[in-house]
PDB file of N, CA, C and O in Angstrom:
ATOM      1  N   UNK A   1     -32.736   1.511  34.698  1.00  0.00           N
ATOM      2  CA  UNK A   1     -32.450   2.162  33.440  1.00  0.00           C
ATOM      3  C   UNK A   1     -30.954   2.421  33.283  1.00  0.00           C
ATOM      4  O   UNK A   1     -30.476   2.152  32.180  1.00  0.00           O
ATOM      5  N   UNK A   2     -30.172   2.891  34.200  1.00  0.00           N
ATOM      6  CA  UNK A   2     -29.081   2.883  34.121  1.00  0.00           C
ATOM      7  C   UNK A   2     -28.008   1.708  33.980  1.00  0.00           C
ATOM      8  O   UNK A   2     -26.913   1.930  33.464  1.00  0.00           O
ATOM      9  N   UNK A   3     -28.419   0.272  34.527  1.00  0.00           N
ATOM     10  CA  UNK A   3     -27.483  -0.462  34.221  1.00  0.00           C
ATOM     11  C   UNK A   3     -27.723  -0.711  32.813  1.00  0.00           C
ATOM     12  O   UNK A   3     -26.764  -1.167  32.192  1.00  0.00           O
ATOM     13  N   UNK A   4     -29.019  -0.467  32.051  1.00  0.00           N
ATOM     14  CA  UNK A   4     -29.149  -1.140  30.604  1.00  0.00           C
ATOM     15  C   UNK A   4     -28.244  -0.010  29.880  1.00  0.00           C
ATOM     16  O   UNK A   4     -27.728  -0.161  28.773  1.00  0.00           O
ATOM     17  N   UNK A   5     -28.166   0.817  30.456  1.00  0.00           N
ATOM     18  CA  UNK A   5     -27.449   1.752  28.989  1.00  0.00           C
ATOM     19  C   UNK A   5     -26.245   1.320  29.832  1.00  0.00           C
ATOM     20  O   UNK A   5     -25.480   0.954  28.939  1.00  0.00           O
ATOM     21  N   UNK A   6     -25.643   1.144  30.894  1.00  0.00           N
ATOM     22  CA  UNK A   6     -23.931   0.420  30.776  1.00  0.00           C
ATOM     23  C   UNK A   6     -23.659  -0.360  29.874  1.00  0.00           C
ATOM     24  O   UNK A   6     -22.716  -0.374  29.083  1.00  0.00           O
ATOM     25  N   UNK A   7     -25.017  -1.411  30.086  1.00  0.00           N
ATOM     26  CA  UNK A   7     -24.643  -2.500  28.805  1.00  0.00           C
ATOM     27  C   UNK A   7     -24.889  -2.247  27.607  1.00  0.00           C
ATOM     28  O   UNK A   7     -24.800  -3.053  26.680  1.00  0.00           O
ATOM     29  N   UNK A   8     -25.217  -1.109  27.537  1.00  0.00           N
ATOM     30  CA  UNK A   8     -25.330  -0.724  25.647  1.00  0.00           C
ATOM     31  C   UNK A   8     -24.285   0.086  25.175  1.00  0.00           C
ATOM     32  O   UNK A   8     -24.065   0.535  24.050  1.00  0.00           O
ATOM     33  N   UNK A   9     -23.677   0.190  26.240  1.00  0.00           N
ATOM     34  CA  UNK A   9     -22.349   1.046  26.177  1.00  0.00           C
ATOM     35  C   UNK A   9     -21.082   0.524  25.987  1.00  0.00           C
ATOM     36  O   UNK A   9     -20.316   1.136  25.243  1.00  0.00           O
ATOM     37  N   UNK A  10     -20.619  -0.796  26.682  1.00  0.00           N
ATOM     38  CA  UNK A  10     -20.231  -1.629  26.704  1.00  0.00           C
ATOM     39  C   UNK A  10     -20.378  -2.172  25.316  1.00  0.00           C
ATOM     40  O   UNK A  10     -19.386  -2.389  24.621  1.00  0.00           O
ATOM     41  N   UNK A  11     -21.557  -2.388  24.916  1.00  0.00           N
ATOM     42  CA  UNK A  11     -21.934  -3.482  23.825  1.00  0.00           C
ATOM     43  C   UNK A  11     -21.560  -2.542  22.280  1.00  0.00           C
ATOM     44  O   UNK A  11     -21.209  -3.188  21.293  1.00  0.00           O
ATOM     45  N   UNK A  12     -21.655  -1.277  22.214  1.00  0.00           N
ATOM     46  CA  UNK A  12     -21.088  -0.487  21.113  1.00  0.00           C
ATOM     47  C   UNK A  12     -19.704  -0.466  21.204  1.00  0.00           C
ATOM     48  O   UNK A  12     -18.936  -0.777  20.294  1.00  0.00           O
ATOM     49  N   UNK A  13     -19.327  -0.006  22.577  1.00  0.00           N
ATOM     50  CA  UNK A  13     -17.463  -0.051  22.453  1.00  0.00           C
ATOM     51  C   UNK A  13     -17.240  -1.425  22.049  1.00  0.00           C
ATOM     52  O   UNK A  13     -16.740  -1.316  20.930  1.00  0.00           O
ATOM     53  N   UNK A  14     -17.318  -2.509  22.296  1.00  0.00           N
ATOM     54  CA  UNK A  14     -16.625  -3.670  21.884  1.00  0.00           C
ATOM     55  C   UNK A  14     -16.774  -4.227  20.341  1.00  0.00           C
ATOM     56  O   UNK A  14     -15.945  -4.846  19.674  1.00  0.00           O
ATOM     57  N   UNK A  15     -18.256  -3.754  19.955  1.00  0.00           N
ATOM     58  CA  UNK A  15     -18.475  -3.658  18.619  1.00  0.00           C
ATOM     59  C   UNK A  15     -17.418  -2.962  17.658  1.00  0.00           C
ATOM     60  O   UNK A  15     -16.931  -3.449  16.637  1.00  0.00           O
ATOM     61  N   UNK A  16     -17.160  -1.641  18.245  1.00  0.00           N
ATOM     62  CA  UNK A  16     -16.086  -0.595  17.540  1.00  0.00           C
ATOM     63  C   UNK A  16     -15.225  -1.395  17.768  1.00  0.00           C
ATOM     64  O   UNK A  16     -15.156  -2.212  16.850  1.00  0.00           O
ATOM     65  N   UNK A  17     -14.264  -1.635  18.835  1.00  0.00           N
ATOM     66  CA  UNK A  17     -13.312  -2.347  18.777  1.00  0.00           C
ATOM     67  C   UNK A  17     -13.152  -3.375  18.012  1.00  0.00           C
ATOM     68  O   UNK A  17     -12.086  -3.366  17.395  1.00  0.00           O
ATOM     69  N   UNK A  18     -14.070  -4.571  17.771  1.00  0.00           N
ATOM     70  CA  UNK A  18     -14.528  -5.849  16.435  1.00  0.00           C
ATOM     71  C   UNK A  18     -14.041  -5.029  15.574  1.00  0.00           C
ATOM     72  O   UNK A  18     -12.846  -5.031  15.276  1.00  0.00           O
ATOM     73  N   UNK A  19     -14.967  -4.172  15.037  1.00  0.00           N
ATOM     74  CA  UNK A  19     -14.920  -4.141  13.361  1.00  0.00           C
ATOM     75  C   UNK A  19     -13.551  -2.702  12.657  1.00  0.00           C
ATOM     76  O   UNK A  19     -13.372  -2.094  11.602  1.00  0.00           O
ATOM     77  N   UNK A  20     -12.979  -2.759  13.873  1.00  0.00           N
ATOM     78  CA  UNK A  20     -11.874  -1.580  13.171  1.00  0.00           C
ATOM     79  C   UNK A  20     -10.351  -2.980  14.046  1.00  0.00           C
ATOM     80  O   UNK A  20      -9.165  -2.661  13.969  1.00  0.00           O
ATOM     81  N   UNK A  21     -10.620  -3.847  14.491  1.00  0.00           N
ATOM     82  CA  UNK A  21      -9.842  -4.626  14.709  1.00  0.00           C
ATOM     83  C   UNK A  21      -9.925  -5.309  13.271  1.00  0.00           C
ATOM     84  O   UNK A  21      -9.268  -4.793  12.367  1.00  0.00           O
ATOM     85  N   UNK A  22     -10.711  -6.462  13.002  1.00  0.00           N
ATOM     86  CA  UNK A  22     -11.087  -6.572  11.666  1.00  0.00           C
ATOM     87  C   UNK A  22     -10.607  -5.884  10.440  1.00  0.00           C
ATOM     88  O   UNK A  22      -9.773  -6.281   9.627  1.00  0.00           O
ATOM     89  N   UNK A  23     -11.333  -4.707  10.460  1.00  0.00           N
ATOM     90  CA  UNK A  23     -10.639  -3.761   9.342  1.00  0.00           C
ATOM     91  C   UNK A  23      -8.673  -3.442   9.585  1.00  0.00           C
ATOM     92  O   UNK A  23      -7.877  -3.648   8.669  1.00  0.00           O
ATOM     93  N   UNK A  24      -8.494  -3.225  10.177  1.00  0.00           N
ATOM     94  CA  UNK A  24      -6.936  -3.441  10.254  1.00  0.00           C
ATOM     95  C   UNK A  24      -6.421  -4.890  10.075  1.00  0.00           C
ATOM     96  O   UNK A  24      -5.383  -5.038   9.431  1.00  0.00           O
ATOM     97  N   UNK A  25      -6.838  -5.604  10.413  1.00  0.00           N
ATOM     98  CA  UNK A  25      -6.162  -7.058   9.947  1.00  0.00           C
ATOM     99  C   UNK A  25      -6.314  -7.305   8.272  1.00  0.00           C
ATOM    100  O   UNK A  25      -5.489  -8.011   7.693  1.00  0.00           O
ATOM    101  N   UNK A  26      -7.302  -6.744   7.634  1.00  0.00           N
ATOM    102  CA  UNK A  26      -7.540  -6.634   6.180  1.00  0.00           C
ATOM    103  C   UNK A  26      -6.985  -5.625   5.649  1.00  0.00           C
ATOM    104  O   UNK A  26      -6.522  -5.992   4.570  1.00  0.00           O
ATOM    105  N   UNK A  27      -6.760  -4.426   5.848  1.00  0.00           N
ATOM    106  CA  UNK A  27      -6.427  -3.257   4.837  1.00  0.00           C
ATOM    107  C   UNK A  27      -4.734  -3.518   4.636  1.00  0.00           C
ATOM    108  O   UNK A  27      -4.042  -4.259   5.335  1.00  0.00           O
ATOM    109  N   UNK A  28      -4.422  -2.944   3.832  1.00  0.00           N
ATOM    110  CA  UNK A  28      -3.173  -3.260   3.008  1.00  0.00           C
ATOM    111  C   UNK A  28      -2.010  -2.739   3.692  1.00  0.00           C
ATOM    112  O   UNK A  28      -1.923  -1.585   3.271  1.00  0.00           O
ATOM    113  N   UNK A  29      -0.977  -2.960   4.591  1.00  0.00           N
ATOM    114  CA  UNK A  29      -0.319  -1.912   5.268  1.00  0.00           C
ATOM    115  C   UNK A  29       0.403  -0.820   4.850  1.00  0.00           C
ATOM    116  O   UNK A  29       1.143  -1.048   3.893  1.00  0.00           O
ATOM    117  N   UNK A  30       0.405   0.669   5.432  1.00  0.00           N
ATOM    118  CA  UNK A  30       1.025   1.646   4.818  1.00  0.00           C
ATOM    119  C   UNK A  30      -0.018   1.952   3.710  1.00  0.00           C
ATOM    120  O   UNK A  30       0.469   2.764   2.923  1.00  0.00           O
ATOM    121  N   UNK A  31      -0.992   1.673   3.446  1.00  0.00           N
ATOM    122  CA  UNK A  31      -2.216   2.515   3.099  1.00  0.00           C
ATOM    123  C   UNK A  31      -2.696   3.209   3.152  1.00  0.00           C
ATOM    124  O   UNK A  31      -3.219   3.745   2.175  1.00  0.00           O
ATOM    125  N   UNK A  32      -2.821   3.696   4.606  1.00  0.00           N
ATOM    126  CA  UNK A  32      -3.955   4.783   5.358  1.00  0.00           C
ATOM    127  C   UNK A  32      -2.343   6.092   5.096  1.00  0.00           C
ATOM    128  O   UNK A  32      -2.536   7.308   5.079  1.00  0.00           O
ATOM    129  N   UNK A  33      -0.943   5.479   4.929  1.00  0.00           N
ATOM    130  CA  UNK A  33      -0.348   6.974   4.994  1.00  0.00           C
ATOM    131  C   UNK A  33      -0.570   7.472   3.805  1.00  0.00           C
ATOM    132  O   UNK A  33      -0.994   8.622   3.689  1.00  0.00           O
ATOM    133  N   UNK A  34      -0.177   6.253   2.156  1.00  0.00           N
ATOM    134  CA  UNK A  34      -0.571   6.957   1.179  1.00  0.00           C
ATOM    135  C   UNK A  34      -1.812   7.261   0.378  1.00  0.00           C
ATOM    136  O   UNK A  34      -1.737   8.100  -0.519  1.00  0.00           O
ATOM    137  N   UNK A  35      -2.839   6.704   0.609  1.00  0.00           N
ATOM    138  CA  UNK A  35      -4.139   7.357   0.229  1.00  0.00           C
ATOM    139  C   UNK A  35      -4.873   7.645   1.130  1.00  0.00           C
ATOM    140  O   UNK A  35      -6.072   7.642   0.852  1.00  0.00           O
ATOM    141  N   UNK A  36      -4.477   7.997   2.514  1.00  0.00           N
ATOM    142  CA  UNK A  36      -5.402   9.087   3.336  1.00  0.00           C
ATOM    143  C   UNK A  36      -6.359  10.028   2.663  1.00  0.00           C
ATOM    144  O   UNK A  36      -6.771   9.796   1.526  1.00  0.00           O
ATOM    145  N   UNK A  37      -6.613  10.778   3.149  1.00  0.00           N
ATOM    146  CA  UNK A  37      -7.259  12.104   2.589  1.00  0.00           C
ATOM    147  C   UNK A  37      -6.112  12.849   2.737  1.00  0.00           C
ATOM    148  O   UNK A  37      -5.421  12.046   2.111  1.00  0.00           O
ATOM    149  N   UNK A  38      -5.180  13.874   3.097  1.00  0.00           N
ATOM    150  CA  UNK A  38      -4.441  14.474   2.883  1.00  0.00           C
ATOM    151  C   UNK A  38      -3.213  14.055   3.465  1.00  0.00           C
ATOM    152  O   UNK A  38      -2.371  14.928   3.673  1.00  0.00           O
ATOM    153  N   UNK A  39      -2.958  12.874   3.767  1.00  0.00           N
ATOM    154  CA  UNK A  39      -1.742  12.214   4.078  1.00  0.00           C
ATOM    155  C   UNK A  39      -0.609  12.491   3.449  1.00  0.00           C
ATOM    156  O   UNK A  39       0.387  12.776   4.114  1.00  0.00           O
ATOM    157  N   UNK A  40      -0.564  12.453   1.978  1.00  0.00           N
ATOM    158  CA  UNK A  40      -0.206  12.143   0.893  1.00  0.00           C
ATOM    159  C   UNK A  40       1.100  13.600   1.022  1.00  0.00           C
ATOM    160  O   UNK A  40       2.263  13.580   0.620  1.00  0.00           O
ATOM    161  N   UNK A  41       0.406  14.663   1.673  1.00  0.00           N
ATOM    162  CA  UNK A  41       1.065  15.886   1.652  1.00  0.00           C
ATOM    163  C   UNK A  41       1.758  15.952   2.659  1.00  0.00           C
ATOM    164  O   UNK A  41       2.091  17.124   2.833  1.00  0.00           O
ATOM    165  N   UNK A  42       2.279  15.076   3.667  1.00  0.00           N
ATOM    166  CA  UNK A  42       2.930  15.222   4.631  1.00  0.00           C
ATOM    167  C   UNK A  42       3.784  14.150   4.989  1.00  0.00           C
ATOM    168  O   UNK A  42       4.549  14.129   5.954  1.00  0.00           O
ATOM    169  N   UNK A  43       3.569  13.100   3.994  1.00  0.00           N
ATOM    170  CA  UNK A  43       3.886  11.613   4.441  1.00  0.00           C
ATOM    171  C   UNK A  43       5.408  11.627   3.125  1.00  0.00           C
ATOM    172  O   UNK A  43       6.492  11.069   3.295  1.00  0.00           O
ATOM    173  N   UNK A  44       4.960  12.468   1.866  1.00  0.00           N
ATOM    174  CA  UNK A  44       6.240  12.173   0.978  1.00  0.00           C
ATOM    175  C   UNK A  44       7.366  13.383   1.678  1.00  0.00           C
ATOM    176  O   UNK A  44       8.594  13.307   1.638  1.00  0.00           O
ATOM    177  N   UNK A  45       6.873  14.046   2.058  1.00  0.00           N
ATOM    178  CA  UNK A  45       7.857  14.987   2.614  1.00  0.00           C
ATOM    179  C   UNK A  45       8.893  14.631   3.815  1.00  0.00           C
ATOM    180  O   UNK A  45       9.996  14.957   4.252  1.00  0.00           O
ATOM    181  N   UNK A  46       7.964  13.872   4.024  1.00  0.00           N
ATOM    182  CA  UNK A  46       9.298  12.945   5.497  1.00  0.00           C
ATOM    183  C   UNK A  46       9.429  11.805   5.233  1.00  0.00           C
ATOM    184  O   UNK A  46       9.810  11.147   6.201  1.00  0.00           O
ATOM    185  N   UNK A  47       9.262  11.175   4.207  1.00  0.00           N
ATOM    186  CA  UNK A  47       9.988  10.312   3.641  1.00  0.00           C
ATOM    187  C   UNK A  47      11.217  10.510   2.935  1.00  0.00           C
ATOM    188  O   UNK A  47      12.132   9.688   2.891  1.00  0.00           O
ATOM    189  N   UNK A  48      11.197  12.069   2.170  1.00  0.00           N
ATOM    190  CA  UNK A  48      12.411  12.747   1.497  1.00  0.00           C
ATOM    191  C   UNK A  48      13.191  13.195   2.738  1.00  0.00           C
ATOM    192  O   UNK A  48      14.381  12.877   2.722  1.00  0.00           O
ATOM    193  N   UNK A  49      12.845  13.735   3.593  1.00  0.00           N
ATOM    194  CA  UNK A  49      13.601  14.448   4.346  1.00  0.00           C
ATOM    195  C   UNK A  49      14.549  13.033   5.244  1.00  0.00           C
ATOM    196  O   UNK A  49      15.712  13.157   5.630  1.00  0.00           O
ATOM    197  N   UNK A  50      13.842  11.973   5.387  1.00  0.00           N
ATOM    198  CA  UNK A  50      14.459  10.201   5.761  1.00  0.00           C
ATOM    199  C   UNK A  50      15.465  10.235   5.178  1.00  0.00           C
ATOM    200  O   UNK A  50      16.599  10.323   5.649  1.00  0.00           O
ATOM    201  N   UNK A  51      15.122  10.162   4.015  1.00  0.00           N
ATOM    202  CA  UNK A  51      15.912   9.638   2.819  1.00  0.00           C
ATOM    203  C   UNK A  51      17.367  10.424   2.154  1.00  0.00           C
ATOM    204  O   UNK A  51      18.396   9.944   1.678  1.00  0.00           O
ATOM    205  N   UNK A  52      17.027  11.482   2.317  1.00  0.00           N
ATOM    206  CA  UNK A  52      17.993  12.871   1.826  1.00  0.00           C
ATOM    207  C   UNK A  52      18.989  13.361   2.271  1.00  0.00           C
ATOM    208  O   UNK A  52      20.174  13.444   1.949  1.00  0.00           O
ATOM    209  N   UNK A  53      17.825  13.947   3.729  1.00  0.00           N
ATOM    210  CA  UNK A  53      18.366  14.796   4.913  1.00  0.00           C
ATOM    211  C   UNK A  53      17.950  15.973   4.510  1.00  0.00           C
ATOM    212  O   UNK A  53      18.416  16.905   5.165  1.00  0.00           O
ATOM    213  N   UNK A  54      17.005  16.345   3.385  1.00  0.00           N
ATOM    214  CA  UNK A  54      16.247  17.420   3.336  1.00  0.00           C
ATOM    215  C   UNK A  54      14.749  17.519   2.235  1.00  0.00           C
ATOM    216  O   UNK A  54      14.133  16.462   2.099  1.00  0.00           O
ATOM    217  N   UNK A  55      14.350  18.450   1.681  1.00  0.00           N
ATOM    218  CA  UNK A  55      13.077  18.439   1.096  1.00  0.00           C
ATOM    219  C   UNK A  55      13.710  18.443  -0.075  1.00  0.00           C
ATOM    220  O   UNK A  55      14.265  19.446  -0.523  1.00  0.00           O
ATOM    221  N   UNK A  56      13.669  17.185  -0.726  1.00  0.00           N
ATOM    222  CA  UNK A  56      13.427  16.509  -2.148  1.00  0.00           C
ATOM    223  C   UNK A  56      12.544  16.453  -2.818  1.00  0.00           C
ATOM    224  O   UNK A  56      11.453  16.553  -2.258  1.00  0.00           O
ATOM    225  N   UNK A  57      12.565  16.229  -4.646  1.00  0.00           N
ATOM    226  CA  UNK A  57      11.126  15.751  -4.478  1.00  0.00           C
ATOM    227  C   UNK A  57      11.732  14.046  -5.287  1.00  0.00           C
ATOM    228  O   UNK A  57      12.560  13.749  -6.149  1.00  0.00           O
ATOM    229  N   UNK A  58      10.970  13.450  -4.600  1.00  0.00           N
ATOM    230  CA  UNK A  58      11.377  12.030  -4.191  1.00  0.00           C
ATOM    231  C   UNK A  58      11.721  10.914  -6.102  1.00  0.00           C
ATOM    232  O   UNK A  58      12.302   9.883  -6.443  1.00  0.00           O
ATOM    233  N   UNK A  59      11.120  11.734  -6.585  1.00  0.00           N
ATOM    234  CA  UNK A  59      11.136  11.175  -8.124  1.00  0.00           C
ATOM    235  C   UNK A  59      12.635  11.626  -8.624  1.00  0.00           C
ATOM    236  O   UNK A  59      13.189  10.813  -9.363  1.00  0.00           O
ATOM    237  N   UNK A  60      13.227  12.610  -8.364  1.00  0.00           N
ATOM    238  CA  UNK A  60      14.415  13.447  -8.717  1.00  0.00           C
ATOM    239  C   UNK A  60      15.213  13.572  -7.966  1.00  0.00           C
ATOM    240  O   UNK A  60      15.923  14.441  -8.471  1.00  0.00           O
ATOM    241  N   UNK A  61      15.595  13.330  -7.137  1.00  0.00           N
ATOM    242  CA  UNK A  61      16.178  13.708  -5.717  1.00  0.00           C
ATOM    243  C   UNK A  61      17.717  14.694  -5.952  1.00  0.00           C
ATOM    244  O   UNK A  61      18.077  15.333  -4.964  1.00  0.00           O
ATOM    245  N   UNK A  62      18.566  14.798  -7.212  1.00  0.00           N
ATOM    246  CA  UNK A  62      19.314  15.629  -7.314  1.00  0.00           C
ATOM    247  C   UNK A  62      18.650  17.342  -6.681  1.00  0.00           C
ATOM    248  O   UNK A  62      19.369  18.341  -6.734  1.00  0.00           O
TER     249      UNK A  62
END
């Protein structure tokens, strides 16, 4: 019983690994920073602060 669940263990990790390997070779890059779920709130802020050298807001930057 125990070697079958190694191999079912085995056989899910490599699965995960497939299909989020997969999914990264397809998704659009720099995606996951701007439409994350709350990415969006942490990702323009250090992009201004890159860009500036402080908290901008990136449309206006005066």
């Amino acid at each position: 019983m125990k070697n079958y669940n190694n191999k079912a263990l085995w056989l899910v990790f490599f699965a995960y690994l497939f299909v989020n390997a997969v999914l990264i070779m397809y998704a659009e890059p720099g995606v996951h920073l701007s439409k994350g779920a709350d990415a969006d709130s942490w990702y323009r802020p250090a992009i201004s602060i890159l860009k500036h050298g402080s908290f901008v807001m990136l449309n206006s930057p005066e």
